[in-house]
N, C-alpha and C positions, 0 to 999 in steps of 0.2 A: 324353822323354815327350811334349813338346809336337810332333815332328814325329811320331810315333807316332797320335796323336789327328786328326790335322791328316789321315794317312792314311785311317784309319778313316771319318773324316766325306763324306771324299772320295770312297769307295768304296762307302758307303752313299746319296752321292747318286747317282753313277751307275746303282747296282744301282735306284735307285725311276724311274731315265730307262725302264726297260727293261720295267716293270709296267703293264701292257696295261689299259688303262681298259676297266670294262665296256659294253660296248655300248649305246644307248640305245634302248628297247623303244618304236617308232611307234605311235601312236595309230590303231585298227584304224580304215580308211576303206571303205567299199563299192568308192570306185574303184579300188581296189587289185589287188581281187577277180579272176578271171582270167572267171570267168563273166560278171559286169557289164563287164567290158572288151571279150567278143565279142559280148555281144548287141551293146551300144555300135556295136559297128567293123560289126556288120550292118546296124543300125538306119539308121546315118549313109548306108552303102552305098545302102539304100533307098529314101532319102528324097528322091527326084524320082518317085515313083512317084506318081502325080494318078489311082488308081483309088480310094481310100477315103476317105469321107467324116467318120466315125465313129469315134476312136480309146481304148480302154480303159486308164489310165494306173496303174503303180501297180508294188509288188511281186509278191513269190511269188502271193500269193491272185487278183491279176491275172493273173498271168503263167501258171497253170494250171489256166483256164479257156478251154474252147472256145470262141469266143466267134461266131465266123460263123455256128457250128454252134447253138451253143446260143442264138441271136438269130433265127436260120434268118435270116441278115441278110450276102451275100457282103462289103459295104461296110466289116466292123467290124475294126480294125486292134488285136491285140495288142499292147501296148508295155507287157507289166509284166517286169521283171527280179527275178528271185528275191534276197533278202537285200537290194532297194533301199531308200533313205530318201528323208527328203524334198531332203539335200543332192546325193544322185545321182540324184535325175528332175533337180533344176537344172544338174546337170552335162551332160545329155542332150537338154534340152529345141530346142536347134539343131538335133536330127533332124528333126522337125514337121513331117511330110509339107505343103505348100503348098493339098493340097484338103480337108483337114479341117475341116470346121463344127460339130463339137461333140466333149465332150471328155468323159470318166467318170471321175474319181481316188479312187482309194482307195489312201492313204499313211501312213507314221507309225508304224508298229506297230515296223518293227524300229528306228529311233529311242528310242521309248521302252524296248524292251528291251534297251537297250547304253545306258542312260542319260541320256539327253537329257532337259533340263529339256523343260516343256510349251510355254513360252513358246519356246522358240529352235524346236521343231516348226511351231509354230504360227505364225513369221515367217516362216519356209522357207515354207510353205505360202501363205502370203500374196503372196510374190514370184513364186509355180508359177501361180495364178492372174492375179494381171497380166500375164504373158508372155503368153496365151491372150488376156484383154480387149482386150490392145495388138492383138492379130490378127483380132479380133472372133468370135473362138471361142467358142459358146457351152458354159459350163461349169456342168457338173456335179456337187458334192462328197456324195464318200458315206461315209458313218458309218466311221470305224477301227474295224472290228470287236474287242469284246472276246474276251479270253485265255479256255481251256478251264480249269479249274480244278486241274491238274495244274499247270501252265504260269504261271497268271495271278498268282503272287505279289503284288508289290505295282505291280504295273503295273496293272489294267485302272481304278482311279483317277487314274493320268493319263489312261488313256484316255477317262475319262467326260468331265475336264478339258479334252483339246482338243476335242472333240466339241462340249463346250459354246461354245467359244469358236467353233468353226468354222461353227457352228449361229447362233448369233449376227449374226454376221459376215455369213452369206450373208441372213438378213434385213434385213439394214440395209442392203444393196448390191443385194437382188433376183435372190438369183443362187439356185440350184434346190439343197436340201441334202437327199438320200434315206438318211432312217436304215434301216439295215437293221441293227440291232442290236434292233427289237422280234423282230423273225422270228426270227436266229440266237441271240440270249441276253438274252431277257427279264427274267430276272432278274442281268443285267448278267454273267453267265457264257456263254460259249457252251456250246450243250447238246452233249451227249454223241452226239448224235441226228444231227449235221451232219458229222461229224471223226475223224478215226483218230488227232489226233495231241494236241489239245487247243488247235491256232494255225489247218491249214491245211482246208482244206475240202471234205465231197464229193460224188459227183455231188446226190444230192438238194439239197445246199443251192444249189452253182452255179443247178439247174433251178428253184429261190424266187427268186432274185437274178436271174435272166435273166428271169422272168415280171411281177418288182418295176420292173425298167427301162425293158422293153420299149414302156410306156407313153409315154415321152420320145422315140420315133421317129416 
């Protein structure tokens, strides 16, 4: 009976040697992404380029806007990549073309909608600005646009949250903060009025936000 048992036990451990552990599911990163990975390998490609002065920083809401065009300004460099945060502009920020003197960020948004406290947004953000100071870049920070109300669950309260801190922040250091969340959602919703989708933006609002800036060149 005892080598009978003795078998069994044996054979039940081997049979658990052979039980395939489930996989362990990665914590989704931006850099992963296969889109942020070629703007990236473009961006880098490009960056001995000494014709632009002026670069617009940021995700999607950056990234699909005309910006030469809608500045009527050849000098203005796109760098937004769609679905960025703030820890993948710091991943990219060693692109930074060498003749840029001033810089426009608008970041954060897709942060806060995949969960990020305000506070770790808002240290990212802090670090994306001294890379710029360290270069004597003059910098820009513009309001995270809030959610359309489809969309804006319980996010566009962090959003008001880092806004405030970012707002803050750039007055006690002197650094230039252009809210454009009176324009696109006054009443802290994006209006219906700007967006087809309730996050991204279109042409009329781009043509508010090109005519809000413009005044910094």
């Amino acid at each position: 009976m005892e080598k009978i048992l003795l078998g069994f036990l044996c054979a039940l451990l081997l049979s658990g040697c052979n039980v395939k552990q489930p996989k362990q599911i990665e914590e989704w990163t931006i850099q992963n992404d296969p889109y942020y990975k070629h703007k990236k390998s473009q961006f880098q490609m490009l960056s001995q380029n000494t014709k632009y002065t002026t670069v617009m920083l940021g995700d999607s809401i950056t990234d699909e806007g005309q910006w030469d065009e809608l500045l009527d300004n050849p000098l203005v460099q796109n760098r937004g990549i769609s679905g960025d945060t703030t820890q993948g502009v710091l991943q990219r920020l060693d692109s930074t073309n060498k003749s840029i003197k001033q810089v426009f960020i608008m970041i954060g948004v897709n942060d806060i909608m995949r969960g990020k406290e305000t506070a770790e947004v808002y240290l990212n953000y802090l670090k994306i600005i001294k890379f710029f100071q360290d270069k004597n870049i003059k910098v820009y920070i513009q309001s995270t646009l809030f959610i359309g109300e489809k969309r804006a669950g319980n996010f566009n309260p962090k959003i008001e949250e880092l806004n405030k801190k970012l707002e803050t922040f750039t007055k006690e250091n002197n650094i230039t903060f252009i809210n454009l969340n009176p324009i696109f959602a006054p009443n802290k919703i994006l209006k219906k009025e700007f967006t087809f989708d309730d996050l991204h933006l279109n042409g009329a609002a781009y043509k508010l936000w090109a005519q809000e800036i413009k005044k910094y060149f």
